[in-house]
C-alpha positions, 0 to 999 in steps of 0.5 A: 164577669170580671172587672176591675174597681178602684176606689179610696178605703173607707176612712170611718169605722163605727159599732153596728149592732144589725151587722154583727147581728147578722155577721153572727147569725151567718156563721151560725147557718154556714157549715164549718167542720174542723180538719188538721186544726183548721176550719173547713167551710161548705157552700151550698146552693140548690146543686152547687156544692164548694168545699173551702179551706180558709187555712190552707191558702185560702184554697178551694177543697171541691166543686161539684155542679149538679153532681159533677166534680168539676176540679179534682178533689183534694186528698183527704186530711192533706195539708200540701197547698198543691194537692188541693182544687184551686187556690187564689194568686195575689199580688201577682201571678207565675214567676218573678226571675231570680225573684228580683224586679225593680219598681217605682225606684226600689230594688226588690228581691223576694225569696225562692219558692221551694215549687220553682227556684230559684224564681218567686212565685204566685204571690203570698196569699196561696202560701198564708192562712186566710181568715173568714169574715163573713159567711152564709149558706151560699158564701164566704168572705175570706181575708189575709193581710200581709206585713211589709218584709222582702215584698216592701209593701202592706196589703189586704187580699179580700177572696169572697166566693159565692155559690150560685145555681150553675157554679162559682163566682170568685172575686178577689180584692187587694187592698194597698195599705202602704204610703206607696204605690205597688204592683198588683196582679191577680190570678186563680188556679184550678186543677180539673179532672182530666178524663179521656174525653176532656176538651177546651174551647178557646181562643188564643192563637198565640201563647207564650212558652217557658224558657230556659229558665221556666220563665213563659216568654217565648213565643210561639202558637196557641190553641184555636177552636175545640181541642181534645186534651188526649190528642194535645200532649204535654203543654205548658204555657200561657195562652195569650187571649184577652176575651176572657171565656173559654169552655172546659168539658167532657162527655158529661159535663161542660164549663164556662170559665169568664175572667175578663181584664186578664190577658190570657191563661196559663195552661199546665197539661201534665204527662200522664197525671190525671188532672189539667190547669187552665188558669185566668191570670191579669198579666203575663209572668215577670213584668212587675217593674213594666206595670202601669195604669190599672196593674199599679195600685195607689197608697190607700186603694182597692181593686177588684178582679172576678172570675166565674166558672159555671155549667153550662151543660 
């Protein structure tokens, strides 16, 4: 289950000969094979299989649960960020207008993301190569740190994925690395297969849909109870619901997605295209110069956001 954690970094490095031992002998047992220059890792655990892109945004390739694949695939040697399965939103999730904010006095301006301009977009790290650096059989730890520039902070966004028997523990982890405060939000974003049987569960009476400007803020009412996706229609929206659970299936599969301490998740249901988003973010789109309390991370800490998706069936 998700949770938020903050504590100090340590302050103390030393040479541990049974960890690097270790270190080593997990990327040895780990499956790494190379596609377009990088390294593509496999995670197994009895029938859970996850396929990683450490490289290409830090991206999931694949998940299939007891034979099932339960986010679309990824084209094979496709190198474009938004043909893969899901990837991890750090340090904030949706769009910043005009990608100007405000915060703790300073005045920030990033650069549009070619996917939404004139709007900023889903942080840096679905953007950046990551780094593995640590891995098993059943689990990767990857890593991206990032060098003030238009966002005038230094962070480290930690993504460590764990394989389980019924599905995927994601926990993600930013680092502020800066002598000042920052804004920090959190969100992951999969793409499952749509069939002509799939169908959520959820809870989330209220939503907030784009405006003129593609900016979810208008409100408006969401989705209850069990929904078939073939008779929603096109949608775009966050479904406001702080429960953090909601079931995703079809006839012969179904999820559960857990991502407690987010406020809702952004529901992106295509025309005609054969996949749907449903995906957990920790805040709603283009408040960065309003967060306060845990959305604002202190110079030299971390926190934690974790989601879950597992089978239920």
């Amino acid at each position: 289950m998700a949770r938020w954690i903050i504590d100090d970094l340590p302050n103390h490095c030393h040479w541990n000969y049974r960890e690097v031992h270790h270190t080593w002998r997990a990327f040895m047992i780990g499956s790494r094979t190379s596609q377009n220059d990088g390294q593509i890792v496999e995670l197994r655990k009895g029938a859970t299989i996850c396929r990683l892109a450490p490289h290409l945004g830090g991206a999931i390739l694949s998940l299939s649960l007891a034979g099932a694949e339960i986010l679309r695939q990824t084209p094979a040697g496709s190198t474009e960020i938004l043909d893969t399965a899901c990837f991890p939103l750090v340090p904030f999730a949706n769009r910043i207008a005009g990608g100007r904010f405000t915060f703790d006095g300073r005045q920030v301006t990033l650069p549009a993301d070619a996917a939404t301009p004139p709007h900023a977009h889903h942080g840096h790290g679905w953007r950046r190569p990551w780094q593995v650096t640590d891995l098993s059989a059943a689990s990767a730890t990857i890593e991206y740190t990032h060098q003030a520039d238009s966002w005038p902070w230094s962070y480290r966004a930690r993504q460590r994925l764990s394989v389980i028997d019924a599905g995927l523990e994601i926990e993600l982890e930013v680092t502020n690395l800066s002598d000042r405060m920052m804004p920090c939000g959190f969100g992951l974003h999969p793409y499952f297969q749509a069939r002509a049987s799939s169908y959520i569960v959820i809870d989330a009476p209220e939503c907030l849909r784009p405006d003129d400007r593609g900016i979810p803020s208008i409100a408006g009412a969401g989705l209850v109870g069990h929904q078939s996706l073939s008779a929603l229609g096109d949608w775009d929206a966050l479904l406001l619901d702080e429960s953090g659970r909601l079931l995703i299936g079809t006839k012969d599969w179904e999820i559960e997605m857990i991502a407690n301490q987010s406020v809702g998740w952004q529901f992106y249901l295509p025309p005609e295209r054969p996949y749907f988003c449903v995906e957990p973010v920790s805040h709603i789109p283009n408040i960065l110069d309003r967060f306060e309390g845990q959305d604002v991370l202190q110079p030299g800490c971390s926190r934690r956001w974790t989601a879950l998706i597992q089978r239920t069936q």
